[in-house]
C-alpha positions as CSV (number, residue, x, y, z in Angstrom):
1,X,0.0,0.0,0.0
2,X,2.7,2.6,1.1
3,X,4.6,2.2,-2.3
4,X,1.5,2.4,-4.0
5,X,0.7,5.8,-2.3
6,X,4.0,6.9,-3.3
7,X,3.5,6.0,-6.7
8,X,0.2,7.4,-6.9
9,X,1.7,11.3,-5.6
10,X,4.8,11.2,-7.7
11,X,2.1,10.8,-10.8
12,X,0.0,13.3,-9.4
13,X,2.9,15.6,-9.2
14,X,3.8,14.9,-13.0
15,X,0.4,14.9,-14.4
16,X,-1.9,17.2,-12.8
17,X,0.1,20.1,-13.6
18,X,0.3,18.8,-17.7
19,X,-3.4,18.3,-17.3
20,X,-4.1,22.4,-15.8
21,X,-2.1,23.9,-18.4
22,X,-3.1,21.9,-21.2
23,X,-2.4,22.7,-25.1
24,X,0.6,21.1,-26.7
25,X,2.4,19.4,-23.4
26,X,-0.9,17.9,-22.7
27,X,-1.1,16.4,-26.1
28,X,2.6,15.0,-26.2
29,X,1.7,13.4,-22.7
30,X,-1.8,11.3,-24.2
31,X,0.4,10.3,-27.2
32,X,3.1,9.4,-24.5
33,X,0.5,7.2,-22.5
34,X,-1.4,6.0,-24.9
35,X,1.7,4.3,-27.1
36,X,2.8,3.2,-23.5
37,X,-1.1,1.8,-23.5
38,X,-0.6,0.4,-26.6
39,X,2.8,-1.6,-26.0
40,X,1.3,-3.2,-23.3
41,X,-1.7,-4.6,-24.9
42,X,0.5,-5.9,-27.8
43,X,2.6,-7.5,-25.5
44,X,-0.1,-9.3,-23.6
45,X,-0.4,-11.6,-27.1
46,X,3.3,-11.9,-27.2
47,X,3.7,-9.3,-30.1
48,X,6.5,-6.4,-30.3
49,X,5.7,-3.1,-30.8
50,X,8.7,-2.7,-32.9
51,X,8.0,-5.0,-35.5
52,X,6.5,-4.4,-39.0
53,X,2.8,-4.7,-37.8
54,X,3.3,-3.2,-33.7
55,X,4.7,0.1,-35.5
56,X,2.1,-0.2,-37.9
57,X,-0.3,-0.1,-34.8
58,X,1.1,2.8,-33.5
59,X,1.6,5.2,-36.9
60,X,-2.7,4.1,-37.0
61,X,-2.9,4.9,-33.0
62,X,-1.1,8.4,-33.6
63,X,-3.9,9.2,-36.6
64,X,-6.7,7.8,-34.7
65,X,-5.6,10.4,-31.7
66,X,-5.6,13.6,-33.6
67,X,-7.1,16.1,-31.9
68,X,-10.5,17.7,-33.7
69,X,-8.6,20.8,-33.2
70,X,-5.5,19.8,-35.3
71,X,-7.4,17.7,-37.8
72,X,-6.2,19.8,-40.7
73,X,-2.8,17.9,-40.4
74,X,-4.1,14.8,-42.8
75,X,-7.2,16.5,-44.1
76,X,-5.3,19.1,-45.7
77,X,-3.8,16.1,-47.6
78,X,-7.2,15.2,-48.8
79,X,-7.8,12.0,-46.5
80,X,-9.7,11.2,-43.6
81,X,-9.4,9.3,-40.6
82,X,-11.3,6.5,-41.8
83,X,-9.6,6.5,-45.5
84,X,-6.1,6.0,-43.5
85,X,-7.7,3.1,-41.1
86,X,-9.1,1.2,-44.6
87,X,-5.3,1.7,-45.9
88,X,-3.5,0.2,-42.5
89,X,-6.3,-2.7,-42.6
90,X,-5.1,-3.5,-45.9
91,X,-1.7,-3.4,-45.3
92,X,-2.3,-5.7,-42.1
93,X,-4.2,-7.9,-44.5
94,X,-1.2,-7.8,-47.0
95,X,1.2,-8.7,-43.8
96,X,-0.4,-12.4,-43.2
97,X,0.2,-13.1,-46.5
98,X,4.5,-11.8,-46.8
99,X,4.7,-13.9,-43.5
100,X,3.0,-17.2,-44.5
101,X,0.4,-16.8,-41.8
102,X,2.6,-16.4,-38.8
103,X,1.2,-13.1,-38.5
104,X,-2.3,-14.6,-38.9
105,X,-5.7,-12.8,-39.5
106,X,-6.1,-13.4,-35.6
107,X,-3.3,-10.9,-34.9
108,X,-4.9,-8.6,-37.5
109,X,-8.1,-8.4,-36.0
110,X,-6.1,-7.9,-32.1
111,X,-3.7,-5.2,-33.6
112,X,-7.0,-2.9,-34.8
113,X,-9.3,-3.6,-31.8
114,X,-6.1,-2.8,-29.2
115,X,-5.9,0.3,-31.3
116,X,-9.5,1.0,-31.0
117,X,-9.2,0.3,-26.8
118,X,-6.8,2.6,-26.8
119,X,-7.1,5.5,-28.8
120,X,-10.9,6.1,-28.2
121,X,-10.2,6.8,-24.5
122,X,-7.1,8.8,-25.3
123,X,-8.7,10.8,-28.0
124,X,-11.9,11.7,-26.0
125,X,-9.5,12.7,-22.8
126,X,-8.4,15.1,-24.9
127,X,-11.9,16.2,-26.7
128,X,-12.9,16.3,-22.4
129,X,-9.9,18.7,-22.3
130,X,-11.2,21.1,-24.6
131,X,-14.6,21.4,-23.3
132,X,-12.9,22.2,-19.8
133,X,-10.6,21.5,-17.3
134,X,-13.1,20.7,-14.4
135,X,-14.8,17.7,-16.5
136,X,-11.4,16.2,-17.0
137,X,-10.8,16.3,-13.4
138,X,-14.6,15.5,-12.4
139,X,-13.6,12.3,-14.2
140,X,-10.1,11.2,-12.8
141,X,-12.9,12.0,-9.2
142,X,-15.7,10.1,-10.4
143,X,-13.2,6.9,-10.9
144,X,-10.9,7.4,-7.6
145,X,-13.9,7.5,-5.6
146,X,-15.5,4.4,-7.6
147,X,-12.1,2.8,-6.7
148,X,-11.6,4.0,-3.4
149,X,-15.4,3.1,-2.4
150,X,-15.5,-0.1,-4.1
151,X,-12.3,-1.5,-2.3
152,X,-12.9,0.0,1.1
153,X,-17.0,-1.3,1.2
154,X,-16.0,-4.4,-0.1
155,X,-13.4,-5.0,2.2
156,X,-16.0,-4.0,5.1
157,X,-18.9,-5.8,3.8
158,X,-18.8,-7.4,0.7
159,X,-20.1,-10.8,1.0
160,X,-21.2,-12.0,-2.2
161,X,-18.7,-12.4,-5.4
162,X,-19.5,-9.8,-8.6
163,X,-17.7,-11.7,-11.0
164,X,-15.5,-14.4,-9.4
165,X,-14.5,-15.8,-13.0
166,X,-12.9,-12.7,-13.8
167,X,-11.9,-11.0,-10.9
168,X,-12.0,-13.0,-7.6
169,X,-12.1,-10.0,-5.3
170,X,-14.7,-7.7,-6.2
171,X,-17.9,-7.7,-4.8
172,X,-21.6,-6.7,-5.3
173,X,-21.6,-4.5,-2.1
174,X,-18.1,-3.1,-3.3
175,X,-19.6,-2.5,-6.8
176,X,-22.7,-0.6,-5.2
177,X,-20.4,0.9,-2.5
178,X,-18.1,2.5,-5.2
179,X,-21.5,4.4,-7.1
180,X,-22.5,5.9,-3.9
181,X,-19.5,7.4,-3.1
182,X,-18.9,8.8,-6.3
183,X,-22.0,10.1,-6.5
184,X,-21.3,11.9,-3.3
185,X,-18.6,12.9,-4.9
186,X,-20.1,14.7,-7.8
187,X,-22.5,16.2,-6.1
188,X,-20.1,18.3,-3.5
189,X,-18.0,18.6,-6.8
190,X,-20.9,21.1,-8.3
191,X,-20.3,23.8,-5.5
192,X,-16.8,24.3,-5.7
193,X,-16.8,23.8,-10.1
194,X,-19.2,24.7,-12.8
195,X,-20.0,21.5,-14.4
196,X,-22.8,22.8,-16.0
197,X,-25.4,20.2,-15.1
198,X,-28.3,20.1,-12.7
199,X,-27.9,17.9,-9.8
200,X,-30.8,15.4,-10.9
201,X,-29.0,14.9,-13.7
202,X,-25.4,14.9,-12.2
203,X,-26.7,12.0,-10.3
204,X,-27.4,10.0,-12.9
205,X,-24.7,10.8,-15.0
206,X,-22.2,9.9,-12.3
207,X,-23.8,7.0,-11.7
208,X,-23.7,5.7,-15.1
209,X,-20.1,7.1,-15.3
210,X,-19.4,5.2,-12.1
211,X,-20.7,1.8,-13.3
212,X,-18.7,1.9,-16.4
213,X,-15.6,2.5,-15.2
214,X,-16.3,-0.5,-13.4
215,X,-16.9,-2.4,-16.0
216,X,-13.5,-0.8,-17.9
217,X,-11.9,-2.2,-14.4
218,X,-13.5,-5.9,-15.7
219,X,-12.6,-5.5,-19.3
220,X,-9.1,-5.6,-18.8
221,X,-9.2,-7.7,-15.7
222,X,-10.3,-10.3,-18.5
223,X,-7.8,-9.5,-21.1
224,X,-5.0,-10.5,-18.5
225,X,-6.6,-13.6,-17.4
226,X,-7.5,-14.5,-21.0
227,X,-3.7,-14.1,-21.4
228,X,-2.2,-15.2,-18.1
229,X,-0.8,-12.1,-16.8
230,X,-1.0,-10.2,-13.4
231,X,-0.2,-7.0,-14.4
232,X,-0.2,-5.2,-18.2
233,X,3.7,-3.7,-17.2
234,X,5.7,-2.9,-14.5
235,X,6.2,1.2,-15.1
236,X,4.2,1.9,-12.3
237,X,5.5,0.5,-9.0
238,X,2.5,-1.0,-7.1
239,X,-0.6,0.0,-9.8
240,X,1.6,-2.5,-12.8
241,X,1.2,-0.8,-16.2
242,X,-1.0,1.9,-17.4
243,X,-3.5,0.2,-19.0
244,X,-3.9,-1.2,-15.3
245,X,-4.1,2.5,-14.4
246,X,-6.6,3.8,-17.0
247,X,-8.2,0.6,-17.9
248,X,-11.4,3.0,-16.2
249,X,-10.6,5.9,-18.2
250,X,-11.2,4.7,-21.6
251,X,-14.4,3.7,-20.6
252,X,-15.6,6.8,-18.5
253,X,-13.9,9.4,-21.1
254,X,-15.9,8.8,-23.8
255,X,-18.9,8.2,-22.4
256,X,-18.5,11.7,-20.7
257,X,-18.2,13.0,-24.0
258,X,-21.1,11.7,-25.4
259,X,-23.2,12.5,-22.4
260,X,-22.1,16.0,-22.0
């Protein structure tokens, strides 16, 4: 726990800053994570980033994360986002076949949908980011005090399993535990920030917020079991990798976006 906590205030120190003053150093640090992100999902299957298809998977990550505020960078050029996805399926597709099937259509489909995980989180942190600093950090709330609620209320009265197949620990109680408290959250969030939403729907909002990032929590609880791995790295003494850390995020993120 203490090396955790130490780990956890180091990061604060590093990214909370980035995240206040936003613009260019903000952008550098999602591409930063996110190809971090990225590695680590590759490597769950076994596959290296730097090989013909893993940077392949990143040039189509660093496209997919284009900011809507930068977009003119490849549109100026006459494509779109989509045209230059089609063109890296292709050459994916083109891939199997120059290595007889070792790189199979399996790894194909794996290679886009870990791009997909990835960059749709990253990409609508930084859409969050535009519409305002306090929904970025009503976000990194909402999921510290799902976290924080779920672990502690479990730990005090969680009696029945949520999903023992696919994480052993977490509870019902823990799972209802963790909405409440962000919930609470929220709502003393809207008197010190203007989050621009009545407190009815606040409430539910968080709530569905809350459950989700839940849920993120599970979805990558079951990519490491599927692949027989604790932790998706090592970068981040006592939390493991940063999908481990934001395996939440890319589920809260863009459902923020699309609620807001």
């Amino acid at each position: 726990m203490k090396q955790r906590i130490i780990t956890a205030v180091v990061a604060a120190a590093i990214f909370l800053p980035i995240i206040i003053f936003g613009e260019t150093p903000f952008i550098i640090l999602m591409y930063l994570i996110a190809s971090i992100s990225l590695y680590e999902a590759l490597k769950m299957r076994g596959r290296w980033v730097f090989s013909i298809p893993g940077l392949l998977s990143l040039a189509l990550l660093w496209v997919f994360l284009i900011p809507t505020e930068t977009i003119g960078i490849i549109t100026d050029f006459g494509y779109s986002k989509i045209e230059l996805a089609f063109l890296a399926v292709l050459l994916f597709l083109t891939y199997t076949v120059a290595t007889k099937n070792r790189f199979n259509f399996d790894d194909v489909a794996f290679s886009l949908l870990s791009v997909l995980y990835v960059g749709i989180g990253f990409y609508y942190f930084m859409e969050i980011r535009l519409e305002g600093v306090q929904f970025v950090f009503y976000a990194l709330f909402i999921i510290w005090a799902t976290d924080s609620g779920a672990y502690f209320i479990g730990r005090a009265m969680g009696k029945k399993k949520l999903w023992p197949e696919i994480s052993p620990n977490k509870t019902v109680e823990g799972f209802v535990g963790g909405i409440i408290c962000a919930v609470i959250v929220g709502v003393i969030m809207t008197f010190s920030t203007d989050l621009e939403m009545s407190i009815p729907k606040l409430v539910i909002v968080t709530a569905i917020l809350s459950i989700f990032g839940q849920v993120g929590d599970l979805v990558e609880s079951a990519l490491k079991r599927h692949y027989k791995v604790k932790d998706s790295g090592h970068l981040l003494p006592g939390h493991g990798g940063m999908l481990d850390r934001f395996d939440s995020l890319l589920f809260v993120l863009p459902l923020l976006h699309f609620l807001l």
